[in-house]
N, C-alpha and C positions, 0 to 999 in steps of 0.2 A: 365322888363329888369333888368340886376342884374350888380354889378359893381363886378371888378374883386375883388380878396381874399383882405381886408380892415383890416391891421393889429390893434390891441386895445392898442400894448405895441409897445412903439420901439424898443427894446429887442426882440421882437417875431417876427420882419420883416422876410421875408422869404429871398428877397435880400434890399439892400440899398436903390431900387429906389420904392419896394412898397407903394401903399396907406396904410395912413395910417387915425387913427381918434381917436387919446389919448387923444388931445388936442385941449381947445376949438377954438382955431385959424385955426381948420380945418375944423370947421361946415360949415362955409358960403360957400367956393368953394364947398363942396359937395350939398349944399342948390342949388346954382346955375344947377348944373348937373341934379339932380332931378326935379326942376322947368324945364326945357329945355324937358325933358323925358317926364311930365305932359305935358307939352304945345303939344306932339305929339302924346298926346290920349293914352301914357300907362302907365306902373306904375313901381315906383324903387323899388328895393333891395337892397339890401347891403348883401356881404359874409363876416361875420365877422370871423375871423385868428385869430392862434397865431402859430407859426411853433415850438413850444416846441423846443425839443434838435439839431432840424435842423437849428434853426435860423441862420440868419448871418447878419450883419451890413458891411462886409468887402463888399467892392468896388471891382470886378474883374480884 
């Protein structure tokens, strides 16, 4: 199971409200998602992003 597009920059979000994982204070909440996914007998992913010159941070 793969989590959706997981930005590495906050600069590189595609919109505002993407996941993201630059920082270490966002390990654990994805630690918990992963553990949950294990617990139901499959396995995570992650799709790591960066949206290059499309990015945006602006809020619709």
């Amino acid at each position: 199971m793969f989590t959706e597009a997981t930005a590495v920059t906050p600069d590189g979000r595609i919109t505002a409200q993407d996941l993201g994982l630059w920082h270490d204070d966002q390990i654990e909440p994805l630690q918990r998602i992963t553990r949950f996914i294990r617990a139901q007998g499959a396995v995570a992913g992650i799709q790591l992003a960066h949206a290059g010159r499309k990015a945006s941070t602006y809020r619709p």
